[in-house]
C-alpha positions as CSV (number, residue, x, y, z in Angstrom):
1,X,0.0,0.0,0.0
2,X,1.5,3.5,-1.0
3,X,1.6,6.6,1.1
4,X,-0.8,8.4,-0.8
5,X,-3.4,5.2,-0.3
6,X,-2.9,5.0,3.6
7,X,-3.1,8.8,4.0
8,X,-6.6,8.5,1.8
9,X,-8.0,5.7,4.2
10,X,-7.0,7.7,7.4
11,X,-8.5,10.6,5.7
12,X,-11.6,8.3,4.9
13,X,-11.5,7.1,8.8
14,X,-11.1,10.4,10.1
15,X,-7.8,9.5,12.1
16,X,-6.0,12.4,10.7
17,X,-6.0,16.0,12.5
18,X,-6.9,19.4,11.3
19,X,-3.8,20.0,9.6
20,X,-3.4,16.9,7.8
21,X,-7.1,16.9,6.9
22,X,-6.7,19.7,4.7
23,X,-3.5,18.5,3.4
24,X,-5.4,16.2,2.3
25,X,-8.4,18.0,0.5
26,X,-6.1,19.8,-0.9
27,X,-4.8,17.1,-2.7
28,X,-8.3,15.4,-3.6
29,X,-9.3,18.8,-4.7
30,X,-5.6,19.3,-7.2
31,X,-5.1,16.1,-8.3
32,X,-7.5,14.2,-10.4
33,X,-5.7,10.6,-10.2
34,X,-5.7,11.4,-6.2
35,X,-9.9,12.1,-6.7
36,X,-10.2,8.8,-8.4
37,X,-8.2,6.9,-5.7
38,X,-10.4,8.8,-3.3
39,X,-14.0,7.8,-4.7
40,X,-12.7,4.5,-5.3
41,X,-11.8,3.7,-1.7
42,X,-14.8,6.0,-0.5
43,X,-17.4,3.4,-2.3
44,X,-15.3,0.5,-1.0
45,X,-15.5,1.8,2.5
46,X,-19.5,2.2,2.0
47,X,-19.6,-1.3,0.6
48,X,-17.8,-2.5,3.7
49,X,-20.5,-1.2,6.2
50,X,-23.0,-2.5,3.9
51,X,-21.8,-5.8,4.8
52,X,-23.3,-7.8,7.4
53,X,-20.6,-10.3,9.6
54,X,-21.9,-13.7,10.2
55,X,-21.3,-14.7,13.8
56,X,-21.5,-18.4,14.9
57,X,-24.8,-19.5,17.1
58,X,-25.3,-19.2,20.4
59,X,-24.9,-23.3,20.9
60,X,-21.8,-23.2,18.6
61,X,-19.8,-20.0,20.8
62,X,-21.1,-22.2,24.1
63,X,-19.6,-25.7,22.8
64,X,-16.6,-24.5,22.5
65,X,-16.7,-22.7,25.6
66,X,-17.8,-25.9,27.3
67,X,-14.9,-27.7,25.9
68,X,-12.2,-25.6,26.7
69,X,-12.9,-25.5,30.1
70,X,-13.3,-29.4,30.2
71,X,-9.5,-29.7,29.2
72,X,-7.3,-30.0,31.8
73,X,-5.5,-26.2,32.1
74,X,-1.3,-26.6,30.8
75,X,1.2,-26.5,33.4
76,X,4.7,-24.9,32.7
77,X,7.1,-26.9,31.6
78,X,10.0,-27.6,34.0
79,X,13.1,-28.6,32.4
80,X,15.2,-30.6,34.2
81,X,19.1,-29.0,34.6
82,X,21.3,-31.9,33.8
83,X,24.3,-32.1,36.7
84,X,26.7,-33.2,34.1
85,X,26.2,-30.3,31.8
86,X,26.8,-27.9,34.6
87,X,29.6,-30.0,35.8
88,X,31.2,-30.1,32.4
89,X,31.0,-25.8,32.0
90,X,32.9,-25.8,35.4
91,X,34.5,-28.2,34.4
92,X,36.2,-26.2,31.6
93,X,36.3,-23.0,33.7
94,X,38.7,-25.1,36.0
95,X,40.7,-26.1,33.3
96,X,41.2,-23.1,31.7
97,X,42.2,-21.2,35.1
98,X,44.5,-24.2,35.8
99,X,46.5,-23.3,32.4
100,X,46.4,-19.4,33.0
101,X,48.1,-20.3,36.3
102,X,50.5,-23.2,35.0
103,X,51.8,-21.0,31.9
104,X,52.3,-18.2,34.4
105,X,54.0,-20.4,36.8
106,X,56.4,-21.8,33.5
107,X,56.7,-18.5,32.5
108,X,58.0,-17.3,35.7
109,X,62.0,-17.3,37.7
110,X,60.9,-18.8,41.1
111,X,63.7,-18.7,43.8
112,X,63.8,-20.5,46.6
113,X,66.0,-20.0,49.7
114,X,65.9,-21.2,53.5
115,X,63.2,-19.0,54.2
116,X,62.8,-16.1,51.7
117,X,60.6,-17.5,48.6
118,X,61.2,-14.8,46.0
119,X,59.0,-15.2,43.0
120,X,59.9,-13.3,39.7
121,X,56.9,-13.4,37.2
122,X,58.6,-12.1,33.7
123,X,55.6,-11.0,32.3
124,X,55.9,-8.3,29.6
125,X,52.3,-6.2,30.3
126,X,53.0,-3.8,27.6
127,X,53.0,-6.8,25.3
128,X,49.7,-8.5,27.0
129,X,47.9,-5.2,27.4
130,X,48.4,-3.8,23.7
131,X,44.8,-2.1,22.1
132,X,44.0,-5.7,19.9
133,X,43.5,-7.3,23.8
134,X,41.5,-4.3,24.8
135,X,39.4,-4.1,21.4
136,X,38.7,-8.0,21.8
137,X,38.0,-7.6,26.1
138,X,35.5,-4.9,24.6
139,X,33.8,-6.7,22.1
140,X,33.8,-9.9,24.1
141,X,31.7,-7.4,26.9
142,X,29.0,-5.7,24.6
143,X,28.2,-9.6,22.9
144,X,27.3,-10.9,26.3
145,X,26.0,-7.5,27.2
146,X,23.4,-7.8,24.3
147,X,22.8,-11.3,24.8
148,X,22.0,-10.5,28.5
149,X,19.4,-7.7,27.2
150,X,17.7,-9.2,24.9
151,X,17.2,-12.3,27.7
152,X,15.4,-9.4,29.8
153,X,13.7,-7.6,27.1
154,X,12.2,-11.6,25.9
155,X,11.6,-12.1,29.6
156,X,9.3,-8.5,29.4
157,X,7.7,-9.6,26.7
158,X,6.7,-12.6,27.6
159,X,5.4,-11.4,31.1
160,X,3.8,-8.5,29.6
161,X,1.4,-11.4,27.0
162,X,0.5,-13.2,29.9
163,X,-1.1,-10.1,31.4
């Protein structure tokens, strides 16, 4: 449907203001190809209130009614968490924390005396912390930020239809 068409049937409705009202008679008035759109949908929206809607009987409307309260009314689904999936994601947390810790550990000059344990970590931060780590901490941050939203804006929605 073009602009021209939608503008005609709010005109038609009567949804438009003052301003936009004569806007439009304006242009019904100017343009002859706009007058012809107008009288067409004008005697389409008479032949739509000429109609009459059929509605269902009385006994129909009430059998259905009857048999949707007979049915047993839907509980929510409960999934059930499985322990070895959650295990497993800890699992890899673990192991990825372990490496952090063991390539630090490698990576490291660790001297032991009698009693003073002096532990040099030769870790070059300008090289770890350079702008591709910080782009990538970033972006890693706004994809779970997003995902996060749109859980809580589903979660609105969702509430919001149950209302």
């Amino acid at each position: 449907m073009n602009t021209i068409e939608q503008q005609l049937w709010d005109y038609i409705d009567g949804n438009l203001d003052a301003a936009q009202q004569k806007i439009i008679q304006e242009k019904i008035n100017n343009d002859a190809e706009v007058n012809l759109l107008y009288e067409e949908l004008l005697n389409l929206n008479l032949s739509f209130t000429e109609l009459d809607l059929e509605e269902p009987s009385m006994s129909f409307t009430r059998n259905i009614m009857d048999s949707i309260t007979s049915e047993p009314t839907p509980v929510a689904l409960k999934t059930k968490v499985n322990i070895y999936i959650v295990y497993g994601i800890g699992g890899c947390f673990l192991a990825a924390i372990l490496a952090l810790f063991g390539y630090v550990f490698y990576s490291s000059n660790l001297q032991f005396s009698s009693f003073d344990t002096k532990i040099n970590l030769n870790i070059d931060w300008n090289e770890l912390i350079s702008p591709f780590t910080i782009y990538a901490f970033l972006f890693i941050d706004l994809v779970i930020g997003l995902v996060f939203l749109d859980h809580l804006l589903r979660k609105k929605a969702t509430h919001k239809s149950w209302k």
